[in-house]
C-alpha positions as CSV (number, residue, x, y, z in Angstrom):
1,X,76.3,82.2,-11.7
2,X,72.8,83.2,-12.3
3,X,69.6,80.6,-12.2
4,X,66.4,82.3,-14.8
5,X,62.8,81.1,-15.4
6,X,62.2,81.0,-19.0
7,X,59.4,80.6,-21.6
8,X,59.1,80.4,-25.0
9,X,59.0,77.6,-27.7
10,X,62.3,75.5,-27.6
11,X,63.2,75.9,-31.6
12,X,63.2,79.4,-31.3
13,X,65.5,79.5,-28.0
14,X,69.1,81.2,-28.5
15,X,71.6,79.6,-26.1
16,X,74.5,77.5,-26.1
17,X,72.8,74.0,-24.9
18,X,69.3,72.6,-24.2
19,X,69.2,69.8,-21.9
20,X,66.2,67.4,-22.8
21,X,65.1,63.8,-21.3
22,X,65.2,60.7,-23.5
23,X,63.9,57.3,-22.0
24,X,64.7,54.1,-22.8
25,X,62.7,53.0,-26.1
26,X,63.0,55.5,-27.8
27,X,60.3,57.8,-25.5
28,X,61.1,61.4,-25.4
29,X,59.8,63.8,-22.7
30,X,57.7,66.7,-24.2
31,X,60.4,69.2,-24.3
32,X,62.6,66.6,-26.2
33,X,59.2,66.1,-28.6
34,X,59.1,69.0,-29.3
35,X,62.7,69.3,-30.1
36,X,62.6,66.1,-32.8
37,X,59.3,67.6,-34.0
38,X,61.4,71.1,-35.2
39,X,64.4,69.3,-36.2
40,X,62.2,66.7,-38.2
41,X,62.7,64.1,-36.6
42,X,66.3,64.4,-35.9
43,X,66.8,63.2,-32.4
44,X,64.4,60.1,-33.1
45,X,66.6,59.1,-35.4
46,X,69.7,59.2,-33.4
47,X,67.9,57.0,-30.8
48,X,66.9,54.6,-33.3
49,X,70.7,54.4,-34.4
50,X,71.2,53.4,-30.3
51,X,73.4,56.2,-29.7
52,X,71.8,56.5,-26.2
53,X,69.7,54.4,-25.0
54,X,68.1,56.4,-22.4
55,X,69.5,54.7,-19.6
56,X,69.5,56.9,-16.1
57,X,72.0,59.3,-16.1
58,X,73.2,58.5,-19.7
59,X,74.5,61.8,-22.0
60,X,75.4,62.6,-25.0
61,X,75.7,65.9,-26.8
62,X,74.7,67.0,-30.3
63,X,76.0,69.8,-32.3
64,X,73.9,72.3,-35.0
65,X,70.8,69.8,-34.3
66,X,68.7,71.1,-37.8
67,X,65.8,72.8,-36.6
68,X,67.1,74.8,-33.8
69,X,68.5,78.1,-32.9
70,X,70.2,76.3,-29.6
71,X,74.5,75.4,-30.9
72,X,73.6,72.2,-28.8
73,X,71.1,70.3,-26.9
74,X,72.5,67.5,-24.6
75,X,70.2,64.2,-24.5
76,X,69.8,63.2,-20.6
77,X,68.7,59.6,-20.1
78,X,66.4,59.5,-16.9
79,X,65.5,55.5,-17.3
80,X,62.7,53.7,-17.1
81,X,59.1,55.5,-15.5
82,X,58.8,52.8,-12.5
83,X,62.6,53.3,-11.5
84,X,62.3,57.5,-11.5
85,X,63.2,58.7,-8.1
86,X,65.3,61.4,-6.1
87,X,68.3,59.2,-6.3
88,X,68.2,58.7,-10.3
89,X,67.3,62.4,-10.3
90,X,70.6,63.8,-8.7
91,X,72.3,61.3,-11.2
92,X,70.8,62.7,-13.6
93,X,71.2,66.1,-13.4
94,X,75.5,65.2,-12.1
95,X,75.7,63.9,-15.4
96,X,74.4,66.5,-17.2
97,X,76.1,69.5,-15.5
98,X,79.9,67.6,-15.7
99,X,79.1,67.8,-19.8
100,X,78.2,71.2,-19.3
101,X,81.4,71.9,-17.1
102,X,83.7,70.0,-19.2
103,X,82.9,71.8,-22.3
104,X,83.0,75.2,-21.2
105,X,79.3,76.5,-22.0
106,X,78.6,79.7,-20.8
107,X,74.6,79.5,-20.8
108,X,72.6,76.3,-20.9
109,X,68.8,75.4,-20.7
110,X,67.2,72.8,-18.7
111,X,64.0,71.5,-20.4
112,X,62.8,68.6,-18.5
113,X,59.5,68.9,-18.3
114,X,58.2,66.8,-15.5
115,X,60.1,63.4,-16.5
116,X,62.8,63.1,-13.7
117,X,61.2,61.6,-10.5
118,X,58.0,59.9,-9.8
119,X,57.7,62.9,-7.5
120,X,54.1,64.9,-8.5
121,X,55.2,67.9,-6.7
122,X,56.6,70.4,-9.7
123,X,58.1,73.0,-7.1
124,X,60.0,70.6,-5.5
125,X,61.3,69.3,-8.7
126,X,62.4,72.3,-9.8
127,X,63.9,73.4,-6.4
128,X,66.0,70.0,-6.4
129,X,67.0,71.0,-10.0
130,X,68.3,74.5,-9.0
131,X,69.8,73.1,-5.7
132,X,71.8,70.3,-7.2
133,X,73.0,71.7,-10.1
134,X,74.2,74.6,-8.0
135,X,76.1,72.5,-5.5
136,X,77.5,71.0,-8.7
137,X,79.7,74.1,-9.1
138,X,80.6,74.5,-5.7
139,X,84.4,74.3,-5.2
140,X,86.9,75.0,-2.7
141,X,90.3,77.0,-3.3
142,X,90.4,79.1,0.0
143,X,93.6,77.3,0.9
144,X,94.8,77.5,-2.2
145,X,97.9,79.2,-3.9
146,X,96.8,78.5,-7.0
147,X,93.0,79.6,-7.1
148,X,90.9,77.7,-9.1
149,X,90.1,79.0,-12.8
150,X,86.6,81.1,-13.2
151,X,83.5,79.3,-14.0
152,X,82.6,79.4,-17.7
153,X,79.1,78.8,-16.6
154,X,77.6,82.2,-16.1
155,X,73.5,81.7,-16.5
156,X,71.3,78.5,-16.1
157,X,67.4,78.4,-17.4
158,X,65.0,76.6,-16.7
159,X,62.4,76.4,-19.5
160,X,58.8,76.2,-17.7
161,X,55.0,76.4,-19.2
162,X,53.9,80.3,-18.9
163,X,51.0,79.1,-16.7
164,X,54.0,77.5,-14.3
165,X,55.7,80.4,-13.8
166,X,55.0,82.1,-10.6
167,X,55.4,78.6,-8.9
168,X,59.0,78.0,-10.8
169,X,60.4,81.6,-9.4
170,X,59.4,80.5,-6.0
171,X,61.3,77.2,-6.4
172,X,64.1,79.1,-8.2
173,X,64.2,81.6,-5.1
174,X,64.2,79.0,-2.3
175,X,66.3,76.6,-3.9
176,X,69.2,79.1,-4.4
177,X,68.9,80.6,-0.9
178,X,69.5,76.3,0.3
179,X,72.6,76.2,-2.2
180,X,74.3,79.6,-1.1
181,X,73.2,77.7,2.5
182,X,74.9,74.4,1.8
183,X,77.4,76.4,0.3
184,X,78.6,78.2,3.7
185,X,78.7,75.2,5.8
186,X,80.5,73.3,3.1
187,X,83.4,76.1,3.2
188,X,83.2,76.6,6.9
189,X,83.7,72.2,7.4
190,X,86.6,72.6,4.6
191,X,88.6,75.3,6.2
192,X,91.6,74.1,8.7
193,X,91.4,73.8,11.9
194,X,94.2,76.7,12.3
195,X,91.6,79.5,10.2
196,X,88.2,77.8,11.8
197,X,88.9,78.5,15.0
198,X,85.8,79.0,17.7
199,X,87.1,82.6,17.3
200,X,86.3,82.3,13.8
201,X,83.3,81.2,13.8
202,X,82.0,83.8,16.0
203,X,83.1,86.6,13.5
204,X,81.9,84.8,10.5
205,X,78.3,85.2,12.5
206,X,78.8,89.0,13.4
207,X,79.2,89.0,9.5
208,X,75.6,87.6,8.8
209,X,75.1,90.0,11.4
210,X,75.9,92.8,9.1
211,X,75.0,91.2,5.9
212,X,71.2,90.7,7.0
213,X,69.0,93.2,8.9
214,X,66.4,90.3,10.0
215,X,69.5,89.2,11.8
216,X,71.1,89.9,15.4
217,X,74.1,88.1,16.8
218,X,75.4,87.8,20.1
219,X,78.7,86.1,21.5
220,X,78.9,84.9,25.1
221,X,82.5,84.6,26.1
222,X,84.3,82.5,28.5
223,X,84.0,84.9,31.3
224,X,80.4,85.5,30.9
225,X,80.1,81.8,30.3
226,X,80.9,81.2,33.4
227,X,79.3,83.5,35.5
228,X,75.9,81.5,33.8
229,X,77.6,78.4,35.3
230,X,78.5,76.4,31.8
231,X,81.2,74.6,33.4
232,X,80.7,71.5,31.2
233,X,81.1,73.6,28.3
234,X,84.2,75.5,29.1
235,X,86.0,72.1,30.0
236,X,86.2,70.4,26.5
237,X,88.5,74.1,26.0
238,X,90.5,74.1,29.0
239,X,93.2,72.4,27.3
240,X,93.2,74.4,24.0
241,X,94.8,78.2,23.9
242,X,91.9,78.9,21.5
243,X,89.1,80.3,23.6
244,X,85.7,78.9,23.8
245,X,82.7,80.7,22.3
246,X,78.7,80.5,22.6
247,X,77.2,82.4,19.4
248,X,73.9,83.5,19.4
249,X,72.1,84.5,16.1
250,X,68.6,85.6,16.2
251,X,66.6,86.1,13.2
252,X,63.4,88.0,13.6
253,X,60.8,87.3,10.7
254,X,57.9,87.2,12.4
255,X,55.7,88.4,15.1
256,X,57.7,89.7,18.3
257,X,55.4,87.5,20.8
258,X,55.8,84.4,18.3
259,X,58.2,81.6,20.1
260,X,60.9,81.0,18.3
261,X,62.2,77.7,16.5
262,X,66.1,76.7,18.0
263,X,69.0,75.0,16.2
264,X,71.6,74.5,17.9
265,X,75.1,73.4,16.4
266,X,77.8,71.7,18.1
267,X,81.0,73.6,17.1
268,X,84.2,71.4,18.1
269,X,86.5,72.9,15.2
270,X,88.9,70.5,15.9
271,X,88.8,67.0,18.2
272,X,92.3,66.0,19.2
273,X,90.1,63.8,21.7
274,X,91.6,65.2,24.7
275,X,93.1,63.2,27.0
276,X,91.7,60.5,25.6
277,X,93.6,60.9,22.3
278,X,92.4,59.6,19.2
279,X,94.6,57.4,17.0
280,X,96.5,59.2,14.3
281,X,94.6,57.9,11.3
282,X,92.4,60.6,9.8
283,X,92.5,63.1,12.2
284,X,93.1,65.3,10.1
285,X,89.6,65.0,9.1
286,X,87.9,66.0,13.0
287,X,88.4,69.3,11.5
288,X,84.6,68.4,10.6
289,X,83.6,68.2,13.9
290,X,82.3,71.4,13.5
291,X,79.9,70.7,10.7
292,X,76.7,70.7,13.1
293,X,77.6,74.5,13.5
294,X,78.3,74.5,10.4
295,X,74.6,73.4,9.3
296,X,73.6,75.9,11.4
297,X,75.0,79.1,9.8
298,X,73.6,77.6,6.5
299,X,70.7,76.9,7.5
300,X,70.3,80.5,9.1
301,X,71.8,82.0,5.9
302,X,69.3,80.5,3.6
303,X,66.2,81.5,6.0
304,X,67.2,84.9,5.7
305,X,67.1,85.1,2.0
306,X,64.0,83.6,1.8
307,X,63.1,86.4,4.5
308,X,60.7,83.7,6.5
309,X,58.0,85.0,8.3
310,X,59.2,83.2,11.8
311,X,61.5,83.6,14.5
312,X,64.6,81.9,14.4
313,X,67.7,81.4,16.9
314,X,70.8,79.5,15.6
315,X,72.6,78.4,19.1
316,X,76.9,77.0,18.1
317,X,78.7,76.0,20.9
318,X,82.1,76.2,19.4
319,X,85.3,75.2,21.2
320,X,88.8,73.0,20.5
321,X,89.0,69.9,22.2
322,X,92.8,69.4,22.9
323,X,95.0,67.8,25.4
324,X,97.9,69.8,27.6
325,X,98.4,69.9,31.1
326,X,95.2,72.1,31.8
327,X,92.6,70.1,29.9
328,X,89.7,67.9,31.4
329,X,90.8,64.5,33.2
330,X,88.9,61.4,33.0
331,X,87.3,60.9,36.1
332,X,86.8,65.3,36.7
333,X,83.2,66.0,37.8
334,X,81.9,69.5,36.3
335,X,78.5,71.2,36.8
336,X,76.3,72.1,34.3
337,X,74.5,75.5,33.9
338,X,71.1,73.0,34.4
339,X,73.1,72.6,38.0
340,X,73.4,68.9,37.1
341,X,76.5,67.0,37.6
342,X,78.9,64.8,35.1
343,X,81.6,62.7,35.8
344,X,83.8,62.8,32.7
345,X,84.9,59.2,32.1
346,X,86.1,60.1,28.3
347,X,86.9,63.3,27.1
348,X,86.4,62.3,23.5
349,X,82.6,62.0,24.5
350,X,83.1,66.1,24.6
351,X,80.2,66.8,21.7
352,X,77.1,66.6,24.6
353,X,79.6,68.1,26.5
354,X,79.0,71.4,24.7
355,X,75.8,70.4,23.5
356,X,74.5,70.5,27.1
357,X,75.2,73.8,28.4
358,X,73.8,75.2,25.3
359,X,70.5,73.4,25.3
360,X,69.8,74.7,28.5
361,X,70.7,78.2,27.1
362,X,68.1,77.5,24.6
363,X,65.4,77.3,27.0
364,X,65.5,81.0,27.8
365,X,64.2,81.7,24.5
366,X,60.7,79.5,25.3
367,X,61.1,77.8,22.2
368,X,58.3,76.3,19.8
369,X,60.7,73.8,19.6
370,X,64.5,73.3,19.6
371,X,66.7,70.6,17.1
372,X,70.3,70.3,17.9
373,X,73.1,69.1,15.2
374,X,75.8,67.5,15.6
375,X,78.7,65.0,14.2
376,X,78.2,63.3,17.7
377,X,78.9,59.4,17.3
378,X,80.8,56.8,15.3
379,X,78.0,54.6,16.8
380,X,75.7,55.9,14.1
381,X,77.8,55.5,11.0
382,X,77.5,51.9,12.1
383,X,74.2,52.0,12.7
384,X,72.8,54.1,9.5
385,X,76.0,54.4,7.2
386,X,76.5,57.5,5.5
387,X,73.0,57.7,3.8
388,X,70.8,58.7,6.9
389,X,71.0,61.3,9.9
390,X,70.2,59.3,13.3
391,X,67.2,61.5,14.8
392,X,66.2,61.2,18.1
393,X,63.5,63.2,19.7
394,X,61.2,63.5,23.1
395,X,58.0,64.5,21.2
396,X,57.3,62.2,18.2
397,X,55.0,64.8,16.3
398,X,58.2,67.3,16.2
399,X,59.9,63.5,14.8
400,X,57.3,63.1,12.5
401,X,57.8,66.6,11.1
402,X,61.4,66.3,10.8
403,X,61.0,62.8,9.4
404,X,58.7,64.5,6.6
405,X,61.0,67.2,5.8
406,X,64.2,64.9,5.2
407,X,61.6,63.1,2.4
408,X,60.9,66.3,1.1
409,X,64.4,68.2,0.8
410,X,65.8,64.6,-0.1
411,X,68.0,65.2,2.8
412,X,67.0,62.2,4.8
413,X,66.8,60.8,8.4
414,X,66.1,57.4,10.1
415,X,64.6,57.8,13.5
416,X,66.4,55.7,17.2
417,X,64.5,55.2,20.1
418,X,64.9,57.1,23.5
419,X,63.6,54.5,25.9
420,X,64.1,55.1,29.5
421,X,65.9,51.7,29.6
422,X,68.6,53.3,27.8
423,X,69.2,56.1,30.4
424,X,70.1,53.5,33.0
425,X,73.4,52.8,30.8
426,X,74.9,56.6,32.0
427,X,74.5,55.9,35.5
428,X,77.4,57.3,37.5
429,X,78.2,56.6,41.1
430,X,79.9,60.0,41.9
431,X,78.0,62.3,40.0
432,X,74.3,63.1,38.6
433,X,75.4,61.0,35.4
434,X,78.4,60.1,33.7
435,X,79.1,61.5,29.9
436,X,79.5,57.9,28.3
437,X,77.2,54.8,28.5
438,X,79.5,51.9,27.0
439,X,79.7,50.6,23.9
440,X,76.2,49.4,23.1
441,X,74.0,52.0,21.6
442,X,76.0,54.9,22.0
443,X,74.0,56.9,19.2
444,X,71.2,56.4,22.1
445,X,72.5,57.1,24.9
446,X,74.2,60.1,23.9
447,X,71.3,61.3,23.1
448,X,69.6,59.8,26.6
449,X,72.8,62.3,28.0
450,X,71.5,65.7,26.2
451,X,67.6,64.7,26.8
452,X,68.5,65.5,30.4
453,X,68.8,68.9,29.6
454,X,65.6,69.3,27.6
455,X,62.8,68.3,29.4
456,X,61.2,71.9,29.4
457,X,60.5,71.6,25.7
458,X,59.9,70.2,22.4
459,X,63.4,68.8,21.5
460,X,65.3,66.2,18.5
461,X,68.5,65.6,18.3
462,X,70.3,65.2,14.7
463,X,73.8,63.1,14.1
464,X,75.1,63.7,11.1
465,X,78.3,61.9,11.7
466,X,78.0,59.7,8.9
467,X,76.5,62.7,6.3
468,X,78.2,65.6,7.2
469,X,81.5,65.1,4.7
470,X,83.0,62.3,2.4
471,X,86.4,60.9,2.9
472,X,88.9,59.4,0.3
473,X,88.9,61.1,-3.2
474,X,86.2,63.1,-2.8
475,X,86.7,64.6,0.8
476,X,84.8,67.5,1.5
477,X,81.9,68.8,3.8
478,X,78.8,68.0,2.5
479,X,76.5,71.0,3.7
480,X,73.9,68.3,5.4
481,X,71.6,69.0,6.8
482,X,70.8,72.4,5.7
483,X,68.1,70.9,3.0
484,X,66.6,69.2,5.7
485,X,66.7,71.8,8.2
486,X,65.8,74.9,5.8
487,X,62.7,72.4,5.1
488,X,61.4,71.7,8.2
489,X,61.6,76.0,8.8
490,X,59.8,76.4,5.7
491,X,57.3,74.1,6.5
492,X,56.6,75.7,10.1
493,X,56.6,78.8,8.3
494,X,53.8,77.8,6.4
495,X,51.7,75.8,9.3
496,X,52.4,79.2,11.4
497,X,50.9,81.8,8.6
């Protein structure tokens, strides 16, 4: 499916629908103006009649409007002025692409002027419209026997003032390089656990590899893994037959001396738990254990369609966390490749486990800064729900950045506290530290555990455990946080040129 920039006076326009904002009484945007204004006063009319009333989110289609060249034009409520926001936005433009799904349109216009969000910022409103309208055809059939019939859909426009049009093709290029993004990391977090394997995740990065020329990739096994000395990384496999990887991708957009921004994913493509089983309900579902990873190869996809002008490393620590008569023991002490030492008390805490050795890794590139991802607590669905990412951080400027870029990309995070009263709570009396800290603020003090391996740089630390995918009818990876991460890259691209 192809996204266009387009011009041109919307009576004239030769296409199967135009989308155009109504508000509630009876106020039409511009583009829907100029629309009643060809078709003499057509639409006006059918608002007066309370057909729609312009409620947020509210559709209805119209057929052979007079006046217009368009077979259809689809009015979109977007609701009253003061109550215009990212939220009503996406609701908004869900509505109006399952009308334009349903009825099998094969080109459609959006002309929505500026009307949608309180937001000032026209190339953000037009990314969000090419972003979420994308991920509105997004669907999964990998697994499936019966593949899923061909989308009808095969060209959305955006009509745009001529004078707008150089800013609109920059918000049309960026926001389809997020959605084919999002778009990965949703497929990689729907795949099984028997496909996604650590195994498979390194290949799928040798394939970026080969797909982009910005790009290198490198995969440390388990032999070379432990000649570094990431034992705490290569327990949380010992008890799976799948072995362990540590993929490295390096993107190279900008200057050769410039130090490098570092995401790193945790990669746990399936969480049995360990020894410390989970319950049976929903395991099935710690197949998304992996979607920090997972963020990470979108998030590294969509920067190298942009082509950035900064340097880039996407770190996944990928591994299967399963029990058998090798795996990790409560109570074993490994050493980290920091030369620190853990006393596993639970080897369901094995996300920091992995997170660990890899941060550590991540300091040999002398990063600008580094931002890990992970699906790392239930503690912060409690906290935050499934609305927020938990961010935690060591340097509240890179916070404040990350804080920013969530607002922008609509892809938001709430931030926790790292106080050193915290750290107290992982206090071990065998080793440097033990892996858990009890039940009170676990979001906080797993993230006290991984800032012990990051006090060389500029670190944050994102848990996506309540965003990363939905449960009950609409399960599914959700591709967070690549918005928010693709944003904050774009942003330091710009601060850096």
């Amino acid at each position: 499916m192809d996204f266009e920039i387009i011009n041109g006076d919307i009576a004239s326009l030769e296409t199967e629908c135009i989308v155009v904002a109504v508000a509630p009484e009876g106020q039409l945007s511009p583009s829907a103006g100029a629309a009643d204004s060809a078709s003499n006063g057509y639409l006006q009319e059918i608002l007066s009649a309370g057909d729609i009333s312009g409620k947020n989110a509210q559709t209805l289609l119209l057929h052979k409007v007079p006046g217009l060249k368009a077979r259809r034009i689809l009015l979109l409520g977007i609701g009253k002025a003061e109550d215009r926001n990212n939220r009503s936005f996406r609701k908004a433009i869900i509505a109006a692409m399952s009308v334009i799904k349903s009825t099998g349109i094969s080109q459609a216009v959006f002309a929505l002027d500026d009307a949608l969000t309180n937001d000032s910022d026209a190339y953000r409103q037009l990314r969000h419209l090419v972003e979420w309208s994308g991920q509105e055809l997004y669907q999964y059939d990998e697994t499936k026997s019966k593949k899923a019939d061909p989308l009808k859909l095969e060209k959305l426009s955006i009509l745009c003032a001529e004078d707008d049009t150089d800013l609109a093709e920059q918000a049309l290029l960026d926001g389809t390089a997020i959605v084919n993004g999002t778009s990965l990391a949703r497929d990689l977090g729907n795949l099984p656990p028997n496909i996604c394997t650590p195994t498979y995740l390194a290949e799928q990065a040798l394939e970026l590899d080969d797909e982009f020329e910005a790009l290198t990739t490198t995969i440390v096994d388990e032999e070379e893994m432990a000649e570094l000395g990431m034992h705490c990384l290569l327990s949380v496999g010992k008890g799976s037959e799948q072995p362990s990887k540590l993929i490295v991708m390096q993107y190279n957009g900008g200057p050769e001396d410039d130090a490098p921004h570092v995401l790193v994913g945790k990669g746990i493509t399936f969480d049995t738990g360990g020894i410390s089983l989970k319950s049976g309900d929903s395991m099935d579902e710690m197949k998304y254990d992996m979607c920090g990873s997972a963020s990470v190869f979108g998030a590294m996809t969509a920067i190298c369609e942009m082509a950035l002008p900064i340097n880039v490393v996407g770190i996944v620590a990928a591994a299967e966390n399963m029990p058998s008569g090798n795996a990790s023991k409560p109570g074993d002490i490994v050493t980290t490749m920091s030369g620190q030492t853990v006393e596993i008390l639970n080897t369901d805490a094995e996300g920091r486990l992995v997170l660990c050795d890899a941060l550590t890794y991540a300091g040999r590139f002398n990063p600008a800064s580094v931002i890990d991802i992970a699906t790392l607590t239930g503690a912060c669905i409690v906290a935050l729900g499934h609305q927020a990412s938990g961010l935690l951080s060591n340097d509240d400027q890179l916070a404040q950045s990350l804080l920013q870029a969530g607002e922008q990309s609509a892809d938001r995070a709430w931030q926790l506290p790292l106080w050193d009263e915290f750290q107290e709570q992982l206090d071990s009396n065998f080793a440097d530290m033990q892996n858990i800290g009890g039940r009170p603020g676990g979001t906080i003090t797993a993230a006290c555990f991984l800032s012990r391996f990051t006090k060389e740089y500029r670190w944050a630390h994102l848990d996506i455990a309540g965003v990363a995918w939905n449960s009950g009818k609409s399960k599914g990876a959700t591709g967070r946080c690549v918005p928010l991460l693709t944003q904050y890259l774009l942003n330091q691209s710009a601060t850096e040129e």
